[in-house]
N, C-alpha and C positions, 0 to 999 in steps of 0.2 A: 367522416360524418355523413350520415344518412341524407339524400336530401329532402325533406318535408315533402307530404305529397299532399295537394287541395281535393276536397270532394264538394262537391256541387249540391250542398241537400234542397228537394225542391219540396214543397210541401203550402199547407194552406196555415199559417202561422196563425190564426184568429181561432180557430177551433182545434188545432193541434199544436199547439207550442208546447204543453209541457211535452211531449211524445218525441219530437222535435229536437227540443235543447237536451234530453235525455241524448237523444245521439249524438249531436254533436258535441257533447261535453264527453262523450267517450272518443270520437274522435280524436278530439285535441288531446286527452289522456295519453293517447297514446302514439302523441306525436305523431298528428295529423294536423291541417290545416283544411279548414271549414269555409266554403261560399255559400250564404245562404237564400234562396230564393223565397218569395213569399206567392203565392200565386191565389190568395183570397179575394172574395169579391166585396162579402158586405160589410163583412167585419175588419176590427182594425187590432192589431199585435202593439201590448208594449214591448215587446223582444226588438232590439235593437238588428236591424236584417242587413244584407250586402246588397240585395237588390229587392225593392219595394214592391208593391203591388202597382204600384202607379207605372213603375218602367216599365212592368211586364203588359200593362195594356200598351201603354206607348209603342212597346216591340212590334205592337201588331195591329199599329195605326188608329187606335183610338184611345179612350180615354178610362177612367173606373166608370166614372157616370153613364158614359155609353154603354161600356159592362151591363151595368146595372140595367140600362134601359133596355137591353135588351128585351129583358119581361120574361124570361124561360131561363133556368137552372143550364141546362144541358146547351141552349144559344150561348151565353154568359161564360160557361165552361172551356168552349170552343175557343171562343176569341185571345180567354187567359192561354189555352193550351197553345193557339198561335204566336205565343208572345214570347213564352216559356220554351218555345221550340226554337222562335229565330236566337233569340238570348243563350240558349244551352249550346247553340252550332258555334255561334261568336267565341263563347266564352272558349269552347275547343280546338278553334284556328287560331286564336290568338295564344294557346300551351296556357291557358291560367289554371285547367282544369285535368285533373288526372282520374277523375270515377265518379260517377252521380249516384246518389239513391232518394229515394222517393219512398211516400208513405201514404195509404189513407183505404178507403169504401171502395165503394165501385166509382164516386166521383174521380176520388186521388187517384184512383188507379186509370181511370181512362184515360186522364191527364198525364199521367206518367208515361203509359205505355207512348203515346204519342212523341212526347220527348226521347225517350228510350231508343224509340225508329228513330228520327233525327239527327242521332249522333251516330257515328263512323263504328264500326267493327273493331271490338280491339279496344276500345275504354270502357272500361269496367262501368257495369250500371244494376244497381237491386232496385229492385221495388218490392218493400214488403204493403201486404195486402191482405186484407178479409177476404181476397175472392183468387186467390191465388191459386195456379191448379184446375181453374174454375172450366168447365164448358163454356160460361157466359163469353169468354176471351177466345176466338176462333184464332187461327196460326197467320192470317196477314196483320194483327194486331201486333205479333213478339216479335221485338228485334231476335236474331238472330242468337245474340251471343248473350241475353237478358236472364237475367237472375232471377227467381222470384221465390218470394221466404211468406208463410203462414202467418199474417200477424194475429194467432189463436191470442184469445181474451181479450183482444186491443178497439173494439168499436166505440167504448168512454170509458177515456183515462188511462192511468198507470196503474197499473198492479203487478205482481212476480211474475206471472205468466208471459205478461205482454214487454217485461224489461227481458225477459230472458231471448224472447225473439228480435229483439230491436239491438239488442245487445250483439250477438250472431249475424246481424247483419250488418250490425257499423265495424265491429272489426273484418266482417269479408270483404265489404267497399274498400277498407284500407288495405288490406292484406292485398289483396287483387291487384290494386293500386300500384303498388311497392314491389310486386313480383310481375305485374304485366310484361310480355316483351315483344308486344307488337307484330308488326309482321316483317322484320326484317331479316332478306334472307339473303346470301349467297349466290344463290341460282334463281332463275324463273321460275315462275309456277305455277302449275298447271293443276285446275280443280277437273273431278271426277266423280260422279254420281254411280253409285252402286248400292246392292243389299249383301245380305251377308255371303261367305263362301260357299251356304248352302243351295242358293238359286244363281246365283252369278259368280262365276269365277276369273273373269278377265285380268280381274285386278293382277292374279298373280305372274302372269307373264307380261301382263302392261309397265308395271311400275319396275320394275327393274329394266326394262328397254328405254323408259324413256327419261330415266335415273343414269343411263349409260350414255344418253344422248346430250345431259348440263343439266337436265331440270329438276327441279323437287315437286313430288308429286301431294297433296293431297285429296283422300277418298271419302266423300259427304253420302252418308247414311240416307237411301233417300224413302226416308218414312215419316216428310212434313217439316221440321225444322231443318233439319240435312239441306234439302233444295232449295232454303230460302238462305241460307247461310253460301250456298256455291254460290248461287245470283246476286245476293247480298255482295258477297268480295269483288265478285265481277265488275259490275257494277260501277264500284270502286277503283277500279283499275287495279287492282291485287294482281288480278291471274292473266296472263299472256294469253291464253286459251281455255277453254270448257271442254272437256268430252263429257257430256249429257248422254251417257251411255244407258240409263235406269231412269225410267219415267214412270213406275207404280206411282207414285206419289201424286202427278198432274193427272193420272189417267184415277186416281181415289178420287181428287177435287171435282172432276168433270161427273162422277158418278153418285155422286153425294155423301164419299165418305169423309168421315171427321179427319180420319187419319193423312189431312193434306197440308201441302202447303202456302195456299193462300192462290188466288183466283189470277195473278199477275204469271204463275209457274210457267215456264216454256217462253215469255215474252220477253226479259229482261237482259239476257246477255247478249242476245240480237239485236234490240235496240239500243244498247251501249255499245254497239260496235264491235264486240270481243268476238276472236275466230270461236266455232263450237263445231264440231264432229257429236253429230245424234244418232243415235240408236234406240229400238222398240224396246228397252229391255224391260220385260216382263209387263209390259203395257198390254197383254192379255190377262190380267188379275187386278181385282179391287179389293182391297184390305179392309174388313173389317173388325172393328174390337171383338175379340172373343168373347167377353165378359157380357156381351149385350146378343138380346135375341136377332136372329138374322131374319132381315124387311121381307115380306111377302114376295116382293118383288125379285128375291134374288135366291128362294128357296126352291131346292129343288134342281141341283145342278151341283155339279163337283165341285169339292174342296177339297183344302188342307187346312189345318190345324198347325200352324208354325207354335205355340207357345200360349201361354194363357192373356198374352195380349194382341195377337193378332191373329187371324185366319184369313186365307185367301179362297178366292172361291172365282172361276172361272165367268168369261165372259162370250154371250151368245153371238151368232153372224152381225147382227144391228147392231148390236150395242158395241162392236170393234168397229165397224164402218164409222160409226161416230166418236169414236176416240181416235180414227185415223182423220177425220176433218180437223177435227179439233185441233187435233197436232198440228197440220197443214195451215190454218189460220195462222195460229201464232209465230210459225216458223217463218211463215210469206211474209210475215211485218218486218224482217232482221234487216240490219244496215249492214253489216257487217259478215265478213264468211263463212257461211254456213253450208254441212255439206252432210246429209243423209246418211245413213250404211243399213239397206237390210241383209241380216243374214237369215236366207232361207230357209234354214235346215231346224230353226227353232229360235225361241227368245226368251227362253229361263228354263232351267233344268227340271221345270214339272212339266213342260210340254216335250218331252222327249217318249216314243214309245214304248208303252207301258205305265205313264204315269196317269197324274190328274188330268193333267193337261194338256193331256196330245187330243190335238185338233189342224191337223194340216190346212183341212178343208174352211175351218174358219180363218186360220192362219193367211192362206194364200186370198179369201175376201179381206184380209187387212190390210195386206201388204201392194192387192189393186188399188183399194181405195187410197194407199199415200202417194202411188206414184199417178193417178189422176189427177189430185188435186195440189200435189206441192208447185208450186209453178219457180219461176228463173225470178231473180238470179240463186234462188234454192239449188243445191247440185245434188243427186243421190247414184250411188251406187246399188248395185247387189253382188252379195258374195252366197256360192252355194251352202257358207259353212254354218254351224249352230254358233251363237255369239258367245257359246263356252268352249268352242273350239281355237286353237291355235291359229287357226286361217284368219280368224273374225280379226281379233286380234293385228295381224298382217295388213290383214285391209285397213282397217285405224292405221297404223302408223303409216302405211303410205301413201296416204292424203295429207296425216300433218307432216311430212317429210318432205312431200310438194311442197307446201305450204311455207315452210322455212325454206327452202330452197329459193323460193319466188320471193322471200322477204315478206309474206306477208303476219308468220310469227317470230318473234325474237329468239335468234339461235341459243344454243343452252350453254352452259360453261362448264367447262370441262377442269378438270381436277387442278390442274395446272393452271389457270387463267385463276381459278377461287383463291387458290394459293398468292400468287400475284396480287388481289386486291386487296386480301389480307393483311399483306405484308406491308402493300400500300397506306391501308389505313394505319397500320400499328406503327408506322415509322410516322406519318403527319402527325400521330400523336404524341410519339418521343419527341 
């Protein structure tokens, strides 16, 4: 027998109950198990809930009344979202809960997404939404691994459009649920920022070396959610190490493109301690939507066209002086070991010559300005090679080959040892 899995629905039970009990009565249909939160302020539910509106202010040290006095929608809001935040972590450390989903406008959704962040990588979490998809919702707003479904026709009431979405999404909270598998692995693991094989090709001699070394590698997409998912896990304590090999993404944030991910990029796995091996990759390029006119500001200077959602478009002497500070800021905050690599010879396959992006000579003012300003205990290297060369490659692993050598990362496990613990488990289970 299956075991029942709980979902956590949070929602404002006073002005969405029917929308509400529609899901959760598909839930339980289908052999699920429902926790319900209520997180309204003025109004009251006769829906019988699991956790009141009253706990949820109590979670977050006051009262409804205080709610209420706050005087401001969006004050009122906050305080429910603090409550509903500590209440959803609890309910997750203590295993009551296996997947949440949420519902609502731009209010529910604010509220949501903040719960959403709050819980751990790896439990399932939807939020269907009016504003889903939305620009209103910038990228340090989405958890990482967050779902988010159209709730098309659903601003008042029920009707066929809006059960068809609410529908889709209670059975994916469950299905999720039920299929989730965590992050349990065998080996270590080690996260890796990159872009596709068409600008970066490391991955391909990286991940088999360090596959041969115990570890399981995975490689995060770094075009905005990608980076907030590597640091997300990190964070977390998931990953033994980071190679932060691909920073388009922090060097989009720094420059005003949409396409980032969140203002925190380049700060997080250093101040959790976590080892990280960085490189410039392709941090001479800023991504912008292709679908959208390019800013005055940036016309007039070579591009590529990767796809009808992104184009790259090169960056001037200044404007890399200031993405190598930048870099250098956030890297100087790290507790933990961090260690540089430029490789000289280029840092994505459009700056090679004859492309868009050969510029040596802005190249070489990039790579002054990080070694000015990275200070100790920051450590950096340079290698003469392009970071889509074999050598670059070379240089990564032997620094983190120091590094486990010194114990400062967890050695890998090797074929024979997996097997071993395997075995171990399946016999404490017999």
């Amino acid at each position: 027998m299956r075991t029942p899995k709980t979902i956590l629905v949070v929602g404002t039970f006073d002005t969405k109950r029917d929308e509400l009990e529609f899901i959760q009565d598909l839930i339980v249909r289908e052999g699920g198990q429902v926790l319900s939160m209520d997180v309204s302020v003025l109004g009251d539910t006769d829906m019988p809930v699991a956790i009141s509106k009253h706990e949820v202010a109590i979670a977050a040290g006051v009262t409804i009344a205080d709610v209420i006095a706050a005087g401001d929608e969006n004050d009122a809001m906050a305080l429910m979202s603090q409550g509903a935040q500590a209440l959803a972590v609890k309910l997750c450390a203590e295993g009551r809960i296996d997947g949440m989903i949420s519902l609502g406008g731009t209010m529910g959704t604010d509220l949501a997404l903040d719960v959403a962040l709050a819980l751990p990588l790896g439990l399932p979490k939807y939020i269907i939404s009016t504003v889903a998809f939305s620009p209103l919702i910038p990228a340090e707003r989405l958890a990482a691994d967050v779902q988010m479904i159209l709730w098309a026709g659903g601003l008042y009431g029920l009707n066929a459009i809006c059960r068809s979405a609410l529908s889709q999404a209670a059975g994916a909270v469950l299905g999720a649920a039920r299929t989730a598998t965590g992050f349990a692995s065998d080996r270590p693991l080690i996260g890796v920022s990159s872009l596709g094989n068409a600008c970066l090709k490391y991955m391909k001699r990286l991940k088999p070396a360090l596959e041969a070394r115990g570890y399981e590698v995975a490689f995060f997409h770094a075009q905005g959610m990608g980076g907030r998912a590597l640091e997300s896990l990190a964070s977390q304590g998931h990953l033994v190490a980071v190679f932060d090999l691909c920073l388009q993404e922090f060097n989009n944030g720094i420059h005003g493109s949409i396409v980032n991910s969140g203002p925190e990029r380049l700060e997080r796995v250093g101040l959790a301690g976590v080892p990280q091996i960085v490189a410039p990759g392709a941090a001479d390029l800023v991504d912008l939507p292709t679908w959208q006119p390019i800013p005055a500001h940036f016309q007039g200077r070579p591009y590529h066209v990767h796809n009808k959602l992104i184009t790259s478009l090169t960056l001037t002497p200044d404007e890399r002086r200031f993405t190598a500070r930048e870099m250098a800021a956030r890297l100087n905050k790290s507790i933990g070991p961090t260690h540089v690599i430029l490789p000289l010879a280029g840092i994505e396959e459009w700056d090679r010559e004859g492309e868009i992006g050969h510029d040596p000579e802005s190249l070489a003012i990039f790579f002054a300005e990080l070694r000015a300003y990275l200070k100790s205990p920051v450590e950096w290297t340079e290698t003469a090679a392009h970071i889509n060369d074999a050598e670059f490659v070379d240089a990564v692993l032997k620094v983190f080959d120091g590094w486990v050598e010194t114990g400062l990362v967890q050695p890998g496990r090797c074929d024979g040892e997996v097997r071993r613990a395997q075995h171990g488990v399946m016999a404490s289970a017999g």
